[in-house]
C-alpha positions as CSV (number, residue, x, y, z in Angstrom):
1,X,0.0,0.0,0.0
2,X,2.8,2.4,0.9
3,X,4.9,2.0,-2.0
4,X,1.7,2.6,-4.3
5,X,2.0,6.2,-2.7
6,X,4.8,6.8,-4.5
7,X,3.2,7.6,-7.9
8,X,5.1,10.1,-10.0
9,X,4.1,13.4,-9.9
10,X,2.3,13.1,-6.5
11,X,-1.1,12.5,-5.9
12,X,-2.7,12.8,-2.5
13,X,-4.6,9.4,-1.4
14,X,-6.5,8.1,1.0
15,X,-6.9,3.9,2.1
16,X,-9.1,2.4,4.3
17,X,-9.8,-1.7,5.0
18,X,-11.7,-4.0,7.4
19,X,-10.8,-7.5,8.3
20,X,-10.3,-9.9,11.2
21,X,-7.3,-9.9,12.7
22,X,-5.6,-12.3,14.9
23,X,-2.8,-11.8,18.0
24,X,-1.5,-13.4,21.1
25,X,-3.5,-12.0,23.8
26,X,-4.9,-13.1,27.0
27,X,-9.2,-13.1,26.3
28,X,-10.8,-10.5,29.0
29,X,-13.9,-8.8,29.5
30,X,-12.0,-6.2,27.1
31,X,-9.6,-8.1,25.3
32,X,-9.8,-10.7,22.9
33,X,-7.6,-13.1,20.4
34,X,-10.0,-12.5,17.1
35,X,-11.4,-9.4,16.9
36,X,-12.3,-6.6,14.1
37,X,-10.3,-3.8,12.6
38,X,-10.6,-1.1,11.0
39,X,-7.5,0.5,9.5
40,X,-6.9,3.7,7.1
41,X,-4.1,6.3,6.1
42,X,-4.0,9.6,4.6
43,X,-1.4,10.7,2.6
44,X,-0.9,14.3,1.3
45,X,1.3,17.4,1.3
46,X,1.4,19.5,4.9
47,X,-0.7,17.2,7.3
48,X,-0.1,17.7,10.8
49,X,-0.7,16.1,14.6
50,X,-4.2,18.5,14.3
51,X,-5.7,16.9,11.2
52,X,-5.0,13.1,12.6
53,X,-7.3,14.3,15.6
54,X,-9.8,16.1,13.3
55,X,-10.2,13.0,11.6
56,X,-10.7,10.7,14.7
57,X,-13.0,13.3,16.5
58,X,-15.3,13.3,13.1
59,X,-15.4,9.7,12.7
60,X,-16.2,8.6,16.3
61,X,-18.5,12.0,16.4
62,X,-20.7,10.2,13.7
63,X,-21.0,6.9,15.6
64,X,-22.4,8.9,18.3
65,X,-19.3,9.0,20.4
66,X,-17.7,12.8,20.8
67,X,-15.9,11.9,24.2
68,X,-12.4,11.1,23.3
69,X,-9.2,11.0,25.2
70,X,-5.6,10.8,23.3
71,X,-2.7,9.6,24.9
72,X,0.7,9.4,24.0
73,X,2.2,6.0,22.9
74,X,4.7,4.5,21.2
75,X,4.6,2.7,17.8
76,X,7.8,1.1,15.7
77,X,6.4,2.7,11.9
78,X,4.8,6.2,13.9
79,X,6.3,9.4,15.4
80,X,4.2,11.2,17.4
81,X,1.6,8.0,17.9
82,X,-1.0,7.9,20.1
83,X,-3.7,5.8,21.9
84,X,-7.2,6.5,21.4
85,X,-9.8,5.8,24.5
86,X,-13.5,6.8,25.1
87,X,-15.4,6.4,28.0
88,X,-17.3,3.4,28.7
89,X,-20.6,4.2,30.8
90,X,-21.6,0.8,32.6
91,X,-17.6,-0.2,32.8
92,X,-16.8,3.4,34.6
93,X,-13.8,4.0,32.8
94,X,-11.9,5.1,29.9
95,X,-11.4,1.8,27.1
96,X,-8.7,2.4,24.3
97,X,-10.7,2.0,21.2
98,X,-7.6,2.6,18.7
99,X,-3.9,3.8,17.9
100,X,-2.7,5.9,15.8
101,X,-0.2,7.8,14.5
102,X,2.0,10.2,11.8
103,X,4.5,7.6,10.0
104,X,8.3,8.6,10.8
105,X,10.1,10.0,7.2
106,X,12.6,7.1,7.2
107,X,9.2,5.2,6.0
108,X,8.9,7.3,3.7
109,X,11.6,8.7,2.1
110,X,12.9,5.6,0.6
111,X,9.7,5.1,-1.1
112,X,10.2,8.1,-3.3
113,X,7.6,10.6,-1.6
114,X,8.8,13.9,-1.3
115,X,10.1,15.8,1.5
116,X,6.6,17.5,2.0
117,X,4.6,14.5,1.8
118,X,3.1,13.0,5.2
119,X,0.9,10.2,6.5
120,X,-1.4,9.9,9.0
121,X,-2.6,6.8,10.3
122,X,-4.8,4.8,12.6
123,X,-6.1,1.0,13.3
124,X,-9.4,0.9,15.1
125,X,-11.0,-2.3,16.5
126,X,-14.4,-2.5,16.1
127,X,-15.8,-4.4,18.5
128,X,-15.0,-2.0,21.2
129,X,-17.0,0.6,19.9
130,X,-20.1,-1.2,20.0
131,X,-19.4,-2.1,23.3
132,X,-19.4,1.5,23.8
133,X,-22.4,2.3,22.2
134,X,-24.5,-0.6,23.3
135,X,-23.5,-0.5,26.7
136,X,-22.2,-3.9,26.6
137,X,-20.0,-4.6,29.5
138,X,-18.0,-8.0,28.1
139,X,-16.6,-8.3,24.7
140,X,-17.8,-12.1,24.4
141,X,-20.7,-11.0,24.1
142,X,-20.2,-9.8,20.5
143,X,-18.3,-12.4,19.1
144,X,-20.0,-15.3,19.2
145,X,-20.0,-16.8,22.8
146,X,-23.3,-16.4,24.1
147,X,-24.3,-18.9,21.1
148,X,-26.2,-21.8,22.5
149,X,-23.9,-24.7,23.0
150,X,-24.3,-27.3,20.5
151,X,-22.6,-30.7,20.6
152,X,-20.4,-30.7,17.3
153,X,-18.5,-34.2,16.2
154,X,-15.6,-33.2,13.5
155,X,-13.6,-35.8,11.1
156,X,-11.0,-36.1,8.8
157,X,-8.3,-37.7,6.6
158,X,-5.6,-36.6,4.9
159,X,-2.2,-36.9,3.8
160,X,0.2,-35.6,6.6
161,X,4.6,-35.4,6.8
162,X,6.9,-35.2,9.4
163,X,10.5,-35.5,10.3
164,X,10.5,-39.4,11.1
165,X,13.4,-41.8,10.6
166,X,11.6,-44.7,7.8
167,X,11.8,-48.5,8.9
168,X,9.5,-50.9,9.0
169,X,6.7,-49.5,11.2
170,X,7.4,-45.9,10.3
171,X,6.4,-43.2,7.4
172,X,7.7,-39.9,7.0
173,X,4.6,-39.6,4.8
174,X,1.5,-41.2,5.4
175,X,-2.4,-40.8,6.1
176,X,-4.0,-39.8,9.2
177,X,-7.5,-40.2,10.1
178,X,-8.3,-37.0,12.7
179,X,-11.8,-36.5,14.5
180,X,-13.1,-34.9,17.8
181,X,-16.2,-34.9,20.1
182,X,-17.6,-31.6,22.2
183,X,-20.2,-32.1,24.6
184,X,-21.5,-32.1,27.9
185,X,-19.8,-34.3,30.9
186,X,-17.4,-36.5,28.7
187,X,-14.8,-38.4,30.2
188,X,-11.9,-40.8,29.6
189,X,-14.5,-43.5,29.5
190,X,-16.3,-42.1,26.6
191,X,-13.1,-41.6,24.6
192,X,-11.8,-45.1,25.3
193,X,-15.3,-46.5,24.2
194,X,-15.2,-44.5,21.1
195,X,-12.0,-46.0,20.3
196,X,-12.8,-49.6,20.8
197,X,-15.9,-49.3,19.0
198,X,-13.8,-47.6,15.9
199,X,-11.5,-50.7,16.2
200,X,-14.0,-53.2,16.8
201,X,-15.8,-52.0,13.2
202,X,-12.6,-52.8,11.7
203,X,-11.8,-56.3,12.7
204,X,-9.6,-55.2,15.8
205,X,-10.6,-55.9,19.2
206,X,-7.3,-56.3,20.7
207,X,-6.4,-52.7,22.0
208,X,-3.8,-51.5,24.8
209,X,-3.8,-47.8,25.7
210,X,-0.7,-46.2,27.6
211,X,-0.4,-43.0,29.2
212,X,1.3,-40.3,27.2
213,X,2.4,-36.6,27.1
214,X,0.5,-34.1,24.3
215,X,0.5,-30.5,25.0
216,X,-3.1,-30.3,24.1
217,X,-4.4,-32.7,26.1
218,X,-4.5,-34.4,30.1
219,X,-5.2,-36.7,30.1
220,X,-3.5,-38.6,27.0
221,X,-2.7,-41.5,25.2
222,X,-1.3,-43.8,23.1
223,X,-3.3,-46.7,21.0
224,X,-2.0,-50.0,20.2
225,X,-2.9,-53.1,18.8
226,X,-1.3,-56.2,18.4
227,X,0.8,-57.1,15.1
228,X,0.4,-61.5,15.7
229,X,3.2,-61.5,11.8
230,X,5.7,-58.8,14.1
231,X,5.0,-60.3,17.3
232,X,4.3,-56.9,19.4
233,X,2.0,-54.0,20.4
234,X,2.5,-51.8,17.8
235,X,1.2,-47.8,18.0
236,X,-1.4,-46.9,15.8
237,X,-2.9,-43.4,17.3
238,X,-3.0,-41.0,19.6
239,X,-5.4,-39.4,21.7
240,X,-6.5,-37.3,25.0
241,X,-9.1,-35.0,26.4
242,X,-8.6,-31.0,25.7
243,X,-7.2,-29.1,28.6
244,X,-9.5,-27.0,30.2
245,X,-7.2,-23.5,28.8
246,X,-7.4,-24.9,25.7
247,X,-11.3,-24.6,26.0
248,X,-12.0,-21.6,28.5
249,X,-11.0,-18.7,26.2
250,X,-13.2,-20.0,23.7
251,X,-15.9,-19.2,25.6
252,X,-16.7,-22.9,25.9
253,X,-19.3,-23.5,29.5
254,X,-16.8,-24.8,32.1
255,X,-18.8,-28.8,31.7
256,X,-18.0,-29.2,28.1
257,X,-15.4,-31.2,27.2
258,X,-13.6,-32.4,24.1
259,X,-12.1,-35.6,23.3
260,X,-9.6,-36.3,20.7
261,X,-7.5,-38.6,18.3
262,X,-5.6,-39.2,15.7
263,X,-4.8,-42.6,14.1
264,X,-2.6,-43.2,11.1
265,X,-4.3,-45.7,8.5
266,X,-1.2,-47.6,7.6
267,X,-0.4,-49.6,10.4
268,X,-3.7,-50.7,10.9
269,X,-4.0,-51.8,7.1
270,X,-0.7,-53.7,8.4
271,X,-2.2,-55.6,10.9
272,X,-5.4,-56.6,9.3
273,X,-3.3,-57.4,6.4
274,X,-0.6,-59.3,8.3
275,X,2.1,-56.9,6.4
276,X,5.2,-56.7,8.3
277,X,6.9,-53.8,6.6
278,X,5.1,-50.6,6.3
279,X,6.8,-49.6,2.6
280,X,5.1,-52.3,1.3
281,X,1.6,-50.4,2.0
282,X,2.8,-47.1,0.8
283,X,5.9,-45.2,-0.8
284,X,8.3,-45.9,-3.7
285,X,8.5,-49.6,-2.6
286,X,5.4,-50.8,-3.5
287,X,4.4,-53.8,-5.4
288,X,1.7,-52.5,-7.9
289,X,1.0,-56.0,-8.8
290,X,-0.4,-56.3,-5.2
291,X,-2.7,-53.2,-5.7
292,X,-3.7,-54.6,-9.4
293,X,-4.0,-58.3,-7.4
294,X,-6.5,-57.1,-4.2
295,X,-10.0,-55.7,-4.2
296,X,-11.4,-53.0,-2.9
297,X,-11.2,-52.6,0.7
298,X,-15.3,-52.6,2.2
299,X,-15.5,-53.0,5.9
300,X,-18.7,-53.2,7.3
301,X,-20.6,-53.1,3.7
């Protein structure tokens, strides 16, 4: 956008977008991860500090809100920049609503503008505002969290990579069957059953599950099922039940929980198969006369 300034000879312009926008921030009755923004600059010959605030005062005058507070701040691209707050009726207290700024010259200059040239800028979230105006005291109520919960179930299965050594029971490429439940009052209980029943479908009732370690979930753990050609438990998934943090900023009611796998397809195929080498199943090893020689795979049809 900035360099698109530079047009020869000069020509004063004027940008302005609105998107969602993402950042790392703790979720509050004021503050949250996703929100709104509006952003826009001004570039032309002469502008000063005075005509950033004129713009602000008229555009938050129009949306009904003329009590405005600017305080001085600090910005890596802007020099002077400053924070933007209005006063927040039910809260009792000043909110910052925005921040703003005039963009230092070493931004500019080596874009080609000339000497005369500035820009004035601001980025205002949007959700604030409306809080503002509404008299809404927490910003989840805006975004989407006073939704009535719904149970959801999600699946999926794709091709996935990762840095793994390749032997016999292990692909740096392979497929991966994902899925999740949300609802009320589950427990490790429900995701074990969910498991055996998945493995039961399939032909395998033998399962073992081990604790295990996954920053996403407590508690966790592996899957295995017994390989009778290899002679051992071999790992075919992994799974847990989301940690409460994982769930709370999401505006998620404190008794819904979510339970969680993911199972790669090969080794299974490998056990039902009585394949003992996984590159046999999938890779640049494969037999295609085996492919050509077996039918269709239809469990359960």
């Amino acid at each position: 956008m900035l360099y698109a300034l530079a047009q020869k000879p000069f020509v004063p312009k004027k940008y302005f977008s609105i998107d969602r926008v993402f950042r790392n921030e703790a979720v509050d009755r004021t503050h949250l991860a996703e929100f709104h923004q509006m952003e826009g600059l001004i570039c032309d010959r002469g502008l000063t500090l005075g005509d950033l605030i004129g713009v602000l005062k008229d555009f938050f005058a129009r949306l009904g809100m003329p009590k405005l507070l600017f305080k001085p701040a600090y910005n890596p691209y802007t020099e002077p920049s400053m924070e933007i707050f209005s006063y927040h009726e039910k809260l009792g207290k000043w909110v910052e609503i925005g921040n703003s700024g005039m963009f230092r010259p070493e931004m500019l200059r080596p874009m080609g503008l000339p000497e005369d040239v500035q820009v004035i800028a601001w980025g205002l979230g949007l959700e604030r505002p409306t809080m503002i105006l509404y008299g809404i005291d927490n910003i989840r109520d805006l975004f989407g969290h006073k939704k009535p919960f719904v149970p959801k179930k999600y699946f999926s299965i794709d091709r996935v990579f990762r840095n793994e050594a390749v032997d016999r029971t292990h692909l740096a490429e392979f497929h991966q069957m994902e899925g999740l439940i949300c609802d009320r009052g589950l427990t490790l209980g429900d995701l074990i059953g969910v498991l055996k029943d998945f493995f039961a479908r399939l032909g395998m009732p033998k399962l073992l599950f081990k604790p295990a370690y996954n920053p996403y979930t407590e508690p966790s753990m592996e899957i295995f099922s017994y390989h009778e050609k290899l002679g051992k438990w071999v790992e075919i998934g992994n799974s847990g039940m989301f940690r409460p943090e994982m769930l709370r900023p999401m505006g998620l009611p404190e008794d819904v929980q979510v339970i969680a796998w993911g199972l790669g397809l090969e080794r299974p195929t490998m056990i039902l198969y009585g394949i003992d080498n996984i590159r046999d199943l999938f890779g640049h090893k494969v037999d295609l006369g085996l492919i050509k020689r077996n039918p269709i795979c239809r469990i359960g049809i």
